[in-house]
Structure formats: structure tokens, C-alpha cells
C-alpha beads as a LAMMPS data file, in Angstrom:
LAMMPS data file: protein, C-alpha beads

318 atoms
317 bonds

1 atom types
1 bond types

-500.0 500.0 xlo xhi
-500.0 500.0 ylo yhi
-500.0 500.0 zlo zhi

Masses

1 110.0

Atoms # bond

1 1 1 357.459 -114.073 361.394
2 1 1 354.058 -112.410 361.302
3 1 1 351.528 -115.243 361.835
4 1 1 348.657 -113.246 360.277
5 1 1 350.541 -112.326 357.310
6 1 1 352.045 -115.916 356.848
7 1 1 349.186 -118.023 358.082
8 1 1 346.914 -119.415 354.365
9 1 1 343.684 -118.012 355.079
10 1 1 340.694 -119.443 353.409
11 1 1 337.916 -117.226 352.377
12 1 1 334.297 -119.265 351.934
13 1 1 331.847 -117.624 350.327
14 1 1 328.533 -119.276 349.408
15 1 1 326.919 -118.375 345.834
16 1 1 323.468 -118.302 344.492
17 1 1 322.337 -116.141 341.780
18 1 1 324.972 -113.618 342.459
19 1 1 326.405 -111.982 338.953
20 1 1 325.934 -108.902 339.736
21 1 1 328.059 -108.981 343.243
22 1 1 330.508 -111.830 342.773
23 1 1 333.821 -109.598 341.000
24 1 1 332.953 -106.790 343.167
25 1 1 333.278 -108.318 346.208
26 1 1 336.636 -110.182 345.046
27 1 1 337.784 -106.662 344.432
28 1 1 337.145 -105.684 348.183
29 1 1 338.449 -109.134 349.717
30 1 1 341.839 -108.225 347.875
31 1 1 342.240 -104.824 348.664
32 1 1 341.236 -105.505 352.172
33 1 1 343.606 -108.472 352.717
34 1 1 346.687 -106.953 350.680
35 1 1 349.900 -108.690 351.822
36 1 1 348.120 -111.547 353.240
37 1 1 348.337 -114.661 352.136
38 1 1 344.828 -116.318 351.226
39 1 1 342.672 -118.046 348.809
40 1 1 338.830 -117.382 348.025
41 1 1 336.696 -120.192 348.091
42 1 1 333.371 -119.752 346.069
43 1 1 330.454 -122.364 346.097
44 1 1 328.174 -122.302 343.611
45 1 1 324.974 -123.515 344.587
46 1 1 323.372 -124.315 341.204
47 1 1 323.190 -120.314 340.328
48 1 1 319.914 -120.012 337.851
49 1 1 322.063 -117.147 336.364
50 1 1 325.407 -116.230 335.630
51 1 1 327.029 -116.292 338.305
52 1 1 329.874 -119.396 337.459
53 1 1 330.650 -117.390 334.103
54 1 1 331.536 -114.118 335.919
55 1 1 333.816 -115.980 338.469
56 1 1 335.715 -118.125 335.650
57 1 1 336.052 -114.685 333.446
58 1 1 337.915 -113.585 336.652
59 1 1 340.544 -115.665 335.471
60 1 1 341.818 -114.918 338.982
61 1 1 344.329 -117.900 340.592
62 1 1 343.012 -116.967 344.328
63 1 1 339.524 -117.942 343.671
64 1 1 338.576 -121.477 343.781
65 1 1 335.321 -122.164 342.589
66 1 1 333.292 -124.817 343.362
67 1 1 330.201 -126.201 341.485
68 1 1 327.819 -127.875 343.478
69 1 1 325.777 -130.646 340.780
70 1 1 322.221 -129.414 342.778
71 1 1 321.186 -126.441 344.982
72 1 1 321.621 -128.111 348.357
73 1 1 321.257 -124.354 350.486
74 1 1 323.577 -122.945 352.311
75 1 1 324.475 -125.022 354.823
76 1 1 325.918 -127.617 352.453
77 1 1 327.796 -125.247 350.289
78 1 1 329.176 -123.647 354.055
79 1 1 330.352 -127.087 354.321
80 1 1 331.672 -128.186 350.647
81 1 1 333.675 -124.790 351.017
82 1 1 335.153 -125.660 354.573
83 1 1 335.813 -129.024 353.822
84 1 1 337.792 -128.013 350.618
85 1 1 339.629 -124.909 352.393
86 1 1 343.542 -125.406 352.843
87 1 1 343.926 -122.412 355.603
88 1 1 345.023 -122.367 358.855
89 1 1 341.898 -119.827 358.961
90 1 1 338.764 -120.394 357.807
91 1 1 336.664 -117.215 357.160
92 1 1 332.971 -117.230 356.003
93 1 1 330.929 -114.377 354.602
94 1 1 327.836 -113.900 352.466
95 1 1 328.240 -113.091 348.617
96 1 1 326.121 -110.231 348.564
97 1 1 328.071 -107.727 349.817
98 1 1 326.647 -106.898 352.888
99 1 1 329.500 -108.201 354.904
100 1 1 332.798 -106.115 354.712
101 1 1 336.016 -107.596 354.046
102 1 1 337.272 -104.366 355.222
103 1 1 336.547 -106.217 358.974
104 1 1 338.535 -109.036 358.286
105 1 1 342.362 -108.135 359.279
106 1 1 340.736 -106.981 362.882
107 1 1 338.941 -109.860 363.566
108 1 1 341.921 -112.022 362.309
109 1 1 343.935 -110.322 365.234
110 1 1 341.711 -112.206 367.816
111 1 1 341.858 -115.459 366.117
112 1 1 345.313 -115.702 366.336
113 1 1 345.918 -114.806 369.689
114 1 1 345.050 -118.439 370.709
115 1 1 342.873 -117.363 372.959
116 1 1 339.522 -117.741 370.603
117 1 1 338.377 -120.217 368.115
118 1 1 335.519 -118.315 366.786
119 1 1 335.977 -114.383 366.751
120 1 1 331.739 -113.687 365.308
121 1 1 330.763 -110.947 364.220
122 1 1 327.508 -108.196 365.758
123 1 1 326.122 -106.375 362.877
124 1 1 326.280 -102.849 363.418
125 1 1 323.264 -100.772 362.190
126 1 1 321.889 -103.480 360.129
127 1 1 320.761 -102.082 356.452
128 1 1 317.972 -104.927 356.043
129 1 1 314.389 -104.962 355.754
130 1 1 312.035 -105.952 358.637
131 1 1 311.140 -109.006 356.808
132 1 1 314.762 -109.915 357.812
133 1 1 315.293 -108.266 361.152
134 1 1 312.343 -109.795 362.308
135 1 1 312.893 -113.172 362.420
136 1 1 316.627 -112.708 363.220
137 1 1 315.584 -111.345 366.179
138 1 1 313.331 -113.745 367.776
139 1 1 316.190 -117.031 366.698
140 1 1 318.898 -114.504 368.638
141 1 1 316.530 -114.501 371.133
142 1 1 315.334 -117.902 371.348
143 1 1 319.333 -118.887 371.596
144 1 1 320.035 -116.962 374.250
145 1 1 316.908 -118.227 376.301
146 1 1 316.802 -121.914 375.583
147 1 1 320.891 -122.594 375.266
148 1 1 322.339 -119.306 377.808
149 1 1 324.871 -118.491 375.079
150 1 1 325.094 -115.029 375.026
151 1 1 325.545 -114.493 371.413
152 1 1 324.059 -111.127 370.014
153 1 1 324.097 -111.803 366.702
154 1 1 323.643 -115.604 365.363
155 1 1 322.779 -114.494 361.589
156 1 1 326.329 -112.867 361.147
157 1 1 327.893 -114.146 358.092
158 1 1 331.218 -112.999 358.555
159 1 1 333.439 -115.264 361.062
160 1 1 336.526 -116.555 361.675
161 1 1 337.084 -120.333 362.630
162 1 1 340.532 -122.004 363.542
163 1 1 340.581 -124.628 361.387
164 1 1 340.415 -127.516 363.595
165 1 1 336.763 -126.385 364.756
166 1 1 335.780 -125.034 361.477
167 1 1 336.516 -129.031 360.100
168 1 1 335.082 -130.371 362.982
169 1 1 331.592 -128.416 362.582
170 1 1 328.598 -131.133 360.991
171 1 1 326.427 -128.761 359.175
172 1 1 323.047 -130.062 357.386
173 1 1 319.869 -128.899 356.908
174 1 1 319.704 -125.229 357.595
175 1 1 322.173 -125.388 360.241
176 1 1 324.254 -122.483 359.189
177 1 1 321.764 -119.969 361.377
178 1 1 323.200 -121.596 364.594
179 1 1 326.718 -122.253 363.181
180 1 1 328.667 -120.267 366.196
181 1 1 326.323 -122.454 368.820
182 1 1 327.536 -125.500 366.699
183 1 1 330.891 -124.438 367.384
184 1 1 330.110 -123.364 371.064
185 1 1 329.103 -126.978 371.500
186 1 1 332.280 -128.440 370.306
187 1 1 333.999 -126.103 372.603
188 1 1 334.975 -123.323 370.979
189 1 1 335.853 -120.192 373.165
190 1 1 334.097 -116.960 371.147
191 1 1 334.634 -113.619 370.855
192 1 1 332.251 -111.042 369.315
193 1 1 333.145 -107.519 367.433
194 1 1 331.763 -104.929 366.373
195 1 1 331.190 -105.339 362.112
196 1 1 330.002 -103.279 359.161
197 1 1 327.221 -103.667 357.658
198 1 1 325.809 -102.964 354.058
199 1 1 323.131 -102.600 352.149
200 1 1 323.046 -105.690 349.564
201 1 1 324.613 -104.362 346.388
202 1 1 322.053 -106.293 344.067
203 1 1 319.822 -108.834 343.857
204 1 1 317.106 -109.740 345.932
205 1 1 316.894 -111.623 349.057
206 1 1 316.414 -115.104 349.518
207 1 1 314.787 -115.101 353.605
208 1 1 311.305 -114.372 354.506
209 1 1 308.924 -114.688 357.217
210 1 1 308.531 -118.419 357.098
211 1 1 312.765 -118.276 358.199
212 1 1 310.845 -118.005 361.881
213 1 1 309.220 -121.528 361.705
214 1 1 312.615 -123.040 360.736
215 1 1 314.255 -121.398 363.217
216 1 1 312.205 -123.096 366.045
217 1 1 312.883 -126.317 364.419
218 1 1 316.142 -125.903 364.012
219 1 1 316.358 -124.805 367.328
220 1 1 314.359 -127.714 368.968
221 1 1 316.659 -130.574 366.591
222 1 1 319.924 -128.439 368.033
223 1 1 318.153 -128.806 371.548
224 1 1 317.917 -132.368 371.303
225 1 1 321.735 -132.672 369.378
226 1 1 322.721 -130.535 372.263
227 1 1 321.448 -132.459 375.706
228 1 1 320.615 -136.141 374.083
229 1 1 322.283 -136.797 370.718
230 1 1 325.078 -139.208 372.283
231 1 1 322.391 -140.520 374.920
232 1 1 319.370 -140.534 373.458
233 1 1 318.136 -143.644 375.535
234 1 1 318.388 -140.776 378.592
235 1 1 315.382 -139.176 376.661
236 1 1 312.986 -141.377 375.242
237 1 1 314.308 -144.357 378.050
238 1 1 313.030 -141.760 380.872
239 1 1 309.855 -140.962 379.569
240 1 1 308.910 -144.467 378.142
241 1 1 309.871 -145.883 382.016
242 1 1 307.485 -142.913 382.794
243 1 1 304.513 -143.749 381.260
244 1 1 305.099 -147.698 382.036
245 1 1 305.135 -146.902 385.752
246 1 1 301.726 -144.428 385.487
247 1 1 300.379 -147.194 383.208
248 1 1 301.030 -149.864 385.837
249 1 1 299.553 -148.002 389.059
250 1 1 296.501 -147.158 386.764
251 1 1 296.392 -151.331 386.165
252 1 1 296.947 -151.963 390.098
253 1 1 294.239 -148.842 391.054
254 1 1 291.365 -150.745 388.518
255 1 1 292.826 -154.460 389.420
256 1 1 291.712 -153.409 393.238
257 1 1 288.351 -152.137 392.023
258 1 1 287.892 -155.587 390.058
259 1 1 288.380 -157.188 393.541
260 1 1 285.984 -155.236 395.122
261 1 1 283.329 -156.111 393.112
262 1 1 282.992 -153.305 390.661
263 1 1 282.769 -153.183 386.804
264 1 1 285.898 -151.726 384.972
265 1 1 285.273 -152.863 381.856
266 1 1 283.697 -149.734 380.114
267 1 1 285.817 -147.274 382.350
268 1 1 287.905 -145.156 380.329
269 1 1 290.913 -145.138 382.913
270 1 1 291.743 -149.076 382.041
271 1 1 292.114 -147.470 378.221
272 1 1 294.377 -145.023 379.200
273 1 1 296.234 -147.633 381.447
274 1 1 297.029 -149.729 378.694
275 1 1 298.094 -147.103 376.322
276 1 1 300.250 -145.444 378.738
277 1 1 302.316 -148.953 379.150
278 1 1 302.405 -149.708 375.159
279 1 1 303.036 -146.019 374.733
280 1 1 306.216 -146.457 377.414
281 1 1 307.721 -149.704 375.890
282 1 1 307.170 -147.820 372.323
283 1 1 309.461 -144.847 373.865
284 1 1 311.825 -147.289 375.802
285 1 1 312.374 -149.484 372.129
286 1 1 313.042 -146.175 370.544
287 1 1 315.566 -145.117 372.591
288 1 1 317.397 -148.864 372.137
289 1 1 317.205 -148.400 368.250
290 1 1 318.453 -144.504 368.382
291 1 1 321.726 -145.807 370.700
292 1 1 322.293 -148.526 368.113
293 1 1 321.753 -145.803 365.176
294 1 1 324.136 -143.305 367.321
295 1 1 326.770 -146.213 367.470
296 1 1 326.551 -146.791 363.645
297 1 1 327.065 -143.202 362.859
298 1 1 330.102 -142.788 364.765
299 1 1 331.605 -145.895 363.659
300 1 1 330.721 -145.946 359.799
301 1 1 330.260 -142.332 359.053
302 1 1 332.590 -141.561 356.000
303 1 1 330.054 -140.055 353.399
304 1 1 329.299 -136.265 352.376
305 1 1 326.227 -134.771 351.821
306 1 1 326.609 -133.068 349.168
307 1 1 328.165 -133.643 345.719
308 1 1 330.160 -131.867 344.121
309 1 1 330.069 -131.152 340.010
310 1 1 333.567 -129.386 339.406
311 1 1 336.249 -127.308 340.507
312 1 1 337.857 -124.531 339.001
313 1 1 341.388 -122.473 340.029
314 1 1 341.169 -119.305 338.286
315 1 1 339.106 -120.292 335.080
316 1 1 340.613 -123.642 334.965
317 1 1 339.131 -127.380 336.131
318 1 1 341.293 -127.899 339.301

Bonds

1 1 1 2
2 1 2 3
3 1 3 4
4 1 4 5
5 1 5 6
6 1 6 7
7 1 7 8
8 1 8 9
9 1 9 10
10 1 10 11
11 1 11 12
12 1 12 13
13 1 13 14
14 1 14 15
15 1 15 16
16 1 16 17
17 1 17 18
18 1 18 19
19 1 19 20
20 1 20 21
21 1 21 22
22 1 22 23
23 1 23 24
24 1 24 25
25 1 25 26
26 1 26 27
27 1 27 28
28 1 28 29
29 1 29 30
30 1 30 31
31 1 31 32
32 1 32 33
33 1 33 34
34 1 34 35
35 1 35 36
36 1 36 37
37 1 37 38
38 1 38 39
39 1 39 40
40 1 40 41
41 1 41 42
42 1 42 43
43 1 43 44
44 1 44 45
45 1 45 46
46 1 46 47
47 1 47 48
48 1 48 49
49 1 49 50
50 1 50 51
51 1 51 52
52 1 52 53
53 1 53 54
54 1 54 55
55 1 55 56
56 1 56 57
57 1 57 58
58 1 58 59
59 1 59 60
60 1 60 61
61 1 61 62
62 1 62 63
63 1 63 64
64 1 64 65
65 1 65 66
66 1 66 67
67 1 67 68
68 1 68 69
69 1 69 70
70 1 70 71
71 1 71 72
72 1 72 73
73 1 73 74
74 1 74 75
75 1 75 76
76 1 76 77
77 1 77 78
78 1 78 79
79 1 79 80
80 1 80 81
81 1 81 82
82 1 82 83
83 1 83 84
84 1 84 85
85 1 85 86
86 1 86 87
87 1 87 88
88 1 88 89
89 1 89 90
90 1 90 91
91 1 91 92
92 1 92 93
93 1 93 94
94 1 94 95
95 1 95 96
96 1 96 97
97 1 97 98
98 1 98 99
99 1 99 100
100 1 100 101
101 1 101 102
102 1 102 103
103 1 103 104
104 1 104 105
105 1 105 106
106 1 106 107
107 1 107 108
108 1 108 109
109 1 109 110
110 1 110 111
111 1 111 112
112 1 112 113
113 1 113 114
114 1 114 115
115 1 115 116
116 1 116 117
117 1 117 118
118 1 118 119
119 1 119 120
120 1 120 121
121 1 121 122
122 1 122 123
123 1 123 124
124 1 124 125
125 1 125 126
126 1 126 127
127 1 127 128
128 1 128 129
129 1 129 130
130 1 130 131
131 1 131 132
132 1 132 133
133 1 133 134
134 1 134 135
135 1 135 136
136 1 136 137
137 1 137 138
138 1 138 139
139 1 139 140
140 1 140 141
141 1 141 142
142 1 142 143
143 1 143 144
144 1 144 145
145 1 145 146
146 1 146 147
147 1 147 148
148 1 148 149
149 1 149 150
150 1 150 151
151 1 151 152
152 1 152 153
153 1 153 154
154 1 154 155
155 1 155 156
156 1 156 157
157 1 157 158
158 1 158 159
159 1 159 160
160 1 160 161
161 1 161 162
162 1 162 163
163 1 163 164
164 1 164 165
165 1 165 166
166 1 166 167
167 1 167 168
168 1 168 169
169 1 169 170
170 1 170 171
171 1 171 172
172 1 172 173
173 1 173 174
174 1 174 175
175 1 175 176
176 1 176 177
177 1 177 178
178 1 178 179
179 1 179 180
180 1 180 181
181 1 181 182
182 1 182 183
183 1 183 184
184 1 184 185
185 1 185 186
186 1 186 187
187 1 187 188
188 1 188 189
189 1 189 190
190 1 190 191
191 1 191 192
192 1 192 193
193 1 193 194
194 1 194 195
195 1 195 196
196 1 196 197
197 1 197 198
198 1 198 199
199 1 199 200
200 1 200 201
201 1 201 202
202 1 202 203
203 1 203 204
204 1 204 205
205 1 205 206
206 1 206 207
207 1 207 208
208 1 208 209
209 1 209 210
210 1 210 211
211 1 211 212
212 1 212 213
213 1 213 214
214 1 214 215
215 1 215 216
216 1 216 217
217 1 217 218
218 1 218 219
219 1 219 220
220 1 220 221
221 1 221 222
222 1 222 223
223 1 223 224
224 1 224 225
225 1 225 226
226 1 226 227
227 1 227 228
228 1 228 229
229 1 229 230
230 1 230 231
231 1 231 232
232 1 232 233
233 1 233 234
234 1 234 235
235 1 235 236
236 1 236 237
237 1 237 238
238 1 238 239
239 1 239 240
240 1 240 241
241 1 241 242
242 1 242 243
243 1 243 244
244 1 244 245
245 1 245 246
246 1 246 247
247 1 247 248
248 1 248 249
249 1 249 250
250 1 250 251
251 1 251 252
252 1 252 253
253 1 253 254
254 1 254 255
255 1 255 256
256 1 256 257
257 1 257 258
258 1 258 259
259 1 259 260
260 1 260 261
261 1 261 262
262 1 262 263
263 1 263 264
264 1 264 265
265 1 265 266
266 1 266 267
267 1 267 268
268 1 268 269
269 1 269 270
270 1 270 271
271 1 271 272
272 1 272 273
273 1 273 274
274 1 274 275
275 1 275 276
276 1 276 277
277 1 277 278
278 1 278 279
279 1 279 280
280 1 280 281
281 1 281 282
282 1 282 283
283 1 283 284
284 1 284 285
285 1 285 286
286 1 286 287
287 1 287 288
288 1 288 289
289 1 289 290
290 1 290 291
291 1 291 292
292 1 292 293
293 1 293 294
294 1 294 295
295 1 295 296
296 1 296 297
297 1 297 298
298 1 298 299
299 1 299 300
300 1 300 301
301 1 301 302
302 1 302 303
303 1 303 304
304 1 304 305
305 1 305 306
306 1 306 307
307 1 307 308
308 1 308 309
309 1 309 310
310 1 310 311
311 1 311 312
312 1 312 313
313 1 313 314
314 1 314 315
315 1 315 316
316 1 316 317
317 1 317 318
């Protein structure tokens, strides 16, 4: 038995406003993964144009498509497709036809060595704009500072996830950026090769320079998921406990002056003493009420967020 050739693989592809690439790049994904045995996932995230039409006209009984009822971004259509994918494999790649199917088959070899979860792909003489490189640069940077994941490329569509981590990955917001250090943080092992890249076949981008600001955010939410989500009394506990002890020798320092004779009354230090402590039991209350929330989330957690419209197999409702 050849376990690459008999393994389901399940292609997810994102979709937003591409009609012009969507049958091309089903073309490629089939003559690049001839004699395997896979299905394509499309999401539609509320396409302006005509992009549903040209994937139903298909007519094609490997594509799944589903319609999302709003544009939620990519992140939740990563995770509609992912959640609906069937495959022992779970491969993601942009619909614009920069990534190259053509790359798949190689980095499937990795994946099911057992020896990697993740096998992510490095961009190889990228064919983007600065307006692009830019800011993909400074979040690959920023990763490998703050987190010491060594992960050249973070904006690499095209990966392959075992399914178990690929299921197990919570993505929301614009999470999809940092979707290998998502799975490095559930404990996936990675491995990194060496991909084509393309210029996009049409259409226009959807990333500019403002991508940097999210990226920080992103970046200082995943710091916090990363070190505090399942403790976060650890956080806001230590500094509120902080700022009640400064708060308290401030009191002590001006309660001795008081003794002594001396005037506190307009002194700005007896201001600051009393905010520090309120600002500590603020911090300390916070943390209580996140551990609570934490314990809810993991206990009740059941719903999806994102909704879902319809689903097609081929060009009928599924």
C-alpha cells in the first residue's frame, strides 16, 4: 500500500473575488496530484463577483464548495474549510495562483513520514510587490524575535497539516498569518521546503501597508495566548500584587511623615499611593474574572464562528 497515494487528501483553498483564477488552478491541483486520491475544498467568502458561478460550472465531483452567508476573512474560511475536510491530510493554499500545486506531492513525502505534522513552505524568489514583502518581513521577523521559532517564512500559503493538528488549530481574527506558530504551540514538529512561487495570475491584491499594524497585534494577542491564556491570573495577579505592595510602602513612607508632624495632604505621592493599590486590586479582580472566563470556555465551548450559507459537490447542494 502506498500511503500517499491511498491516504484522502483535502485541498483548502480560501476564495474571494477570484473568477478569473478559480478553474485554472483546479486544472493544476489535478494534474499535479494525478493518481492521488483527494478532494478540493473551496470557501467562498462572500465573492462580490463571480467566483461561486465559475466553480459550480466546473461541474467537477472533487471540488466541494462552500458558501460562507458573510465575508468573515480568511481566517474563518481557513477554518470552515478545515473543519469540513474529510482527509487524513489537510493542505492549504491561496486561490490566486501564486502557490504551486506542482509542490504538493514533495511536501506530502515529509508529512507522511511521521516524523512532521506541519511540512511549511519558504517562498522562493517571491514575485510580489514591496507593498507585500514589506510587511511580511518585519511579522517573520518579529516571530522569530519575540517567540524563537525559527520559521522563515510565516505568510506561506501552501502547507501540509496531519489532520489531528490541522482540527485542533482555533483560528479567529486574522490568525491565519501565524497559523504554523499556532500549530508550533500545540506541538507540532515542522519542517520547511523550498516552494515555487508565482506571480498572481489575476486580480488584485487584497494586503497593504496597514497588514504591519495587525501583525503587531496579532502578535502581542498570540504573545499573551502563548505564555498566559490558561493562567491568566499569573499575569494580571502578578502585576496587580505589584502595584498593591508599591501602593502600600508609599501609604507606610507618608503614614511616618504624618507622625512626624508634617503635612501630606496636598503631596502628590499619597495620590499616586492610592491609585497604585485600587489600580492593583483592579488587575488582581481581572485576573479572577479571566480564570473563571478561561474555565467557561473550555467547559462550554461548542459554537463556530462562522456560518455557513451552502454547500455544493460538483454543481450540486451537498
Amino acid at each position: 500500500m502506498n500511503i500517499i497515494t491511498d491516504s484522502l487528501l483535502s485541498i483548502v483553498v480560501p476564495l474571494y473575488n477570484e473568477e478569473d483564477n478559480a478553474a485554472l488552478l483546479t486544472k493544476k491541483i489535478h494534474e499535479s496530484l494525478e493518481g492521488y486520491n483527494y478532494q478540493i475544498i473551496y470557501i467562498d467568502d462572500f465573492s462580490t463577483d463571480q467566483t461561486r458561478k465559475v466553480v459550480k460550472d466546473l461541474k467537477d465531483e472533487k471540488v466541494h464548495l462552500i458558501e460562507l452567508k458573510k465575508n468573515y476573512g480568511q481566517s474563518l474560511a481557513l477554518a470552515a474549510g478545515i473543519d469540513y475536510a474529510k482527509g487524513e491530510y489537510i493542505i492549504t493554499m491561496d486561490g490566486d495562483l501564486q502557490n504551486d500545486p506542482s509542490d504538493i506531492p514533495q511536501m506530502l513525502t515529509y508529512a507522511v513520514s511521521g516524523e512532521y505534522d506541519v511540512v511549511t513552505g519558504i517562498r522562493q524568489k517571491r514575485k510580489d510587490s514591496l507593498v507585500k514583502k514589506i510587511p511580511s518581513k518585519i511579522a517573520n521577523f518579529l516571530v522569530r524575535r519575540v517567540t524563537k521559532l525559527d520559521i522563515k517564512d510565516n505568510g506561506c500559503a501552501l502547507k501540509v497539516f496531519t489532520k489531528d493538528i490541522a482540527k485542533d488549530l482555533n483560528l479567529y481574527g486574522e490568525m491565519h498569518r501565524f497559523i504554523t506558530l499556532l500549530a508550533h504551540l500545540e506541538g507540532a514538529q515542522i519542517k520547511q521546503v523550498p516552494v515555487k512561487h508565482h506571480a498572481r495570475h489575476a486580480g488584485v491584491s487584497k494586503y497593504g501597508l496597514e497588514r504591519v499594524f495587525k501583525v503587531v497585534a496579532d502578535m502581542m494577542l498570540l504573545l499573551f495566548i502563548r505564555k498566559y491564556f490558561q493562567r491568566p491570573i499569573h499575569l494580571f495577579g502578578i502585576f496587580g500584587v505589584l502595584l498593591i505592595i508599591l501602593g502600600f510602602f508609599i501609604n507606610i513612607y507618608l503614614l511616618i511623615v504624618k507622625l512626624m508632624g508634617e503635612d501630606i495632604g496636598t503631596r502628590p505621592l499619597l495620590i499616586f499611593g492610592m491609585m497604585f493599590i485600587l489600580a492593583g486590586i483592579q488587575l488582581f479582580t481581572i485576573g479572577i474574572v479571566m480564570e473563571l472566563l478561561i474555565r467557561t470556555y473550555y467547559e462550554s465551548q461548542s459554537k463556530r464562528p462562522y456560518r455557513i450559507k451552502k454547500v455544493f459537490v460538483g454543481d450540486k447542494a451537498a
